[in-house]
C-alpha positions in Angstrom: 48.8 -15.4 23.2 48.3 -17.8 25.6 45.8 -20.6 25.2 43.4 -19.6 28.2 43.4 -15.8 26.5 41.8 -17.6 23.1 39.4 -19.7 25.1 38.5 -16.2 27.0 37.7 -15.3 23.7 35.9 -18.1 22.4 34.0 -18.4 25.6 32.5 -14.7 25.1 31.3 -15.9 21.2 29.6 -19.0 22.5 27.7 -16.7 25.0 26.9 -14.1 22.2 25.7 -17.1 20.0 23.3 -18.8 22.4 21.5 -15.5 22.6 20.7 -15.6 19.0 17.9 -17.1 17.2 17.6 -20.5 17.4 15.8 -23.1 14.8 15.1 -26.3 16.7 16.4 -28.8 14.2 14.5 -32.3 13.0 17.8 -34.0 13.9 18.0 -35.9 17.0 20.5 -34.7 19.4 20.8 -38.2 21.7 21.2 -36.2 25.1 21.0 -39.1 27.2 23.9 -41.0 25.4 25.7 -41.8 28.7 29.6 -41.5 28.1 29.0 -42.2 24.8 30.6 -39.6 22.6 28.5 -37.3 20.7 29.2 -37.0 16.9 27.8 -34.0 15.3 28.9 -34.3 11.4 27.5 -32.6 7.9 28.5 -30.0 5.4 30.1 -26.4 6.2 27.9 -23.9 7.5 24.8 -26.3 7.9 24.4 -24.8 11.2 26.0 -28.2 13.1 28.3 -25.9 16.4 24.8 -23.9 16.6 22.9 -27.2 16.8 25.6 -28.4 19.2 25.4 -24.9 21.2 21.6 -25.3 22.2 22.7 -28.8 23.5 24.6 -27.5 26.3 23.1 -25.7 28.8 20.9 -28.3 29.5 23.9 -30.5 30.7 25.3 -27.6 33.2 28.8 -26.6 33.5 30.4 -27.3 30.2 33.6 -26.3 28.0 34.0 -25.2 24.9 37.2 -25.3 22.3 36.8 -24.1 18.2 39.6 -25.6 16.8 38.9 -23.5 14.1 41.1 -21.4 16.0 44.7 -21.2 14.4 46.2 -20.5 18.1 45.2 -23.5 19.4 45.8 -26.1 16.4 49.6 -26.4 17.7 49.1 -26.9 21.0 49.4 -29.8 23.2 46.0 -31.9 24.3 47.1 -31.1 28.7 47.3 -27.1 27.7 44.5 -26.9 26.4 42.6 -29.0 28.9 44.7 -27.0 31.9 43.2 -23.7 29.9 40.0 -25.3 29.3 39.3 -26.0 33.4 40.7 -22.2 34.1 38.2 -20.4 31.7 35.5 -23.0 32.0 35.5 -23.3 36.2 36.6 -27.7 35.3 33.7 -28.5 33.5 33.4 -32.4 32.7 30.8 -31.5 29.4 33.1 -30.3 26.7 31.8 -29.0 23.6 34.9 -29.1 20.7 34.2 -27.7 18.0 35.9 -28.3 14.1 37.8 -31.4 15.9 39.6 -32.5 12.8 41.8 -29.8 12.8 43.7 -30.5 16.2 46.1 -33.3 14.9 45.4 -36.7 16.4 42.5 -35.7 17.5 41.1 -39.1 18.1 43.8 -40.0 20.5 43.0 -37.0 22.6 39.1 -37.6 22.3 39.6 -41.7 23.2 41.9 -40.4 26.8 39.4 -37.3 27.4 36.6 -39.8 27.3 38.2 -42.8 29.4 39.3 -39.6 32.0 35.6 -39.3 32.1 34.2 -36.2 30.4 31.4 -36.3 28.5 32.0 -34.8 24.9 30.2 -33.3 21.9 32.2 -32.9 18.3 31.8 -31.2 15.4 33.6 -31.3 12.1 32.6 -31.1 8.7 35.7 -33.0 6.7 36.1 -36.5 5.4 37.9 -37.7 8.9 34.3 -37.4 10.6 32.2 -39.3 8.1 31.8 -42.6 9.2 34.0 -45.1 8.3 36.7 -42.7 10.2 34.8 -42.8 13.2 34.2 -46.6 13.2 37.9 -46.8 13.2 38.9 -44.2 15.6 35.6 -44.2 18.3 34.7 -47.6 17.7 31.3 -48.0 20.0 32.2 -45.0 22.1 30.0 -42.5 19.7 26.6 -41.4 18.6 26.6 -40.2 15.5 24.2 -36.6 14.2 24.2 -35.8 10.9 23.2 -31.9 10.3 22.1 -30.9 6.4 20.8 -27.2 5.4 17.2 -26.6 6.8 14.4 -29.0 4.8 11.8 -26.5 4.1 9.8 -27.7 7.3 13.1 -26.2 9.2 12.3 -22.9 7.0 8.8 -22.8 7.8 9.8 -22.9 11.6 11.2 -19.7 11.2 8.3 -17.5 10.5 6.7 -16.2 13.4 2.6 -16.4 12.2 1.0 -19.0 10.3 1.0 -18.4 6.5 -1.1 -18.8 3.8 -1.1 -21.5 0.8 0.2 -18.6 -1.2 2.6 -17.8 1.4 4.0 -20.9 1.5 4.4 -21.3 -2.6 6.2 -17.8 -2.6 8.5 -19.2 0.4 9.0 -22.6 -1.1 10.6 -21.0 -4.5 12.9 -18.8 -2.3 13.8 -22.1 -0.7 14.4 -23.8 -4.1 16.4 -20.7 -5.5 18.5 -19.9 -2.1 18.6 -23.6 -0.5 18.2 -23.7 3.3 21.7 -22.8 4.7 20.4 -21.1 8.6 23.0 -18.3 8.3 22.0 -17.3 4.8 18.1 -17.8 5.8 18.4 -16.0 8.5 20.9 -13.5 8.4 21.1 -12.5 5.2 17.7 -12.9 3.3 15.8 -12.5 6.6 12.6 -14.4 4.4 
């Protein structure tokens, strides 16, 4: 499969996702960060490539790569950048996603940035907390940390106002299920 077939793919899941649901978060997302690179970090399925998603189309044209992708993990930075302008129409946003998966990532990132896109990342292992970025980004990044929803997060998703009672009943399902959006939402549908 070629590279631009999986980013064909990926491009028609990013559309799907932005039509879905979406919490607005109590994190900052530092849109006007310049060419600073934008850092979005926490645990696994904390909801940080939706977060990132409803970033976008406020900055136009932009790209998007989920190196949680095993087709693309082996390839080379220019072919995926050569697929990324074909799918994407040469966007100079690009949104990758699960970063630390492409090996030497940050060498990549550092050359993408000084070619002069602007960039949003996402990834979850130790290589994004901070002490790895210092080293590898050092004062080219803005750094977002995404947790589980805090229970005002939860409350966001109810459509009416609710009662004291309401809100007791709601704040034990939080305690008992925690506050991760795709459980929430998907599966417990509170």
């Amino acid at each position: 499969m070629e590279v631009s077939d999986a980013l064909i793919t990926q491009r028609r899941e990013i559309e799907n996702r932005l039509k879905e649901q979406y919490i607005e978060r109590d994190a900052g997302a530092g849109k006007k960060t310049g060419n600073l690179i934008r850092v979005i970090s926490g645990p696994r399925r904390a909801g940080k490539s939706f977060f990132a998603m409803h970033q976008l189309p406020s900055e136009g044209k932009f790209g998007y790569v989920n190196f949680d992708d095993e087709r693309l993990v082996a390839r080379e930075g220019d072919e995926i950048i050569a697929a990324v302008n074909e799918v994407f129409d040469s966007p100079k946003v690009l949104f990758l996603d699960e970063i630390q998966n492409l090996p030497d990532w940050e060498l990549f990132v550092n050359r993408l940035q000084r070619e002069g896109y602007r960039m949003i990342l996402t990834g979850s292992n130790s290589q994004l907390l901070s002490s790895e970025l210092a080293t590898h980004l050092t004062g080219r990044y803005l750094q977002t940390t995404i947790f589980p929803f805090s229970f005002r997060e939860v409350l966001r998703t109810r459509e009416n106002p609710l009662t004291s009672a309401e809100k007791q009943t709601l704040l034990a399902k939080y305690a008992k299920n925690g506050g991760f959006p795709e459980v929430l939402l998907k599966k417990y549908r509170w």
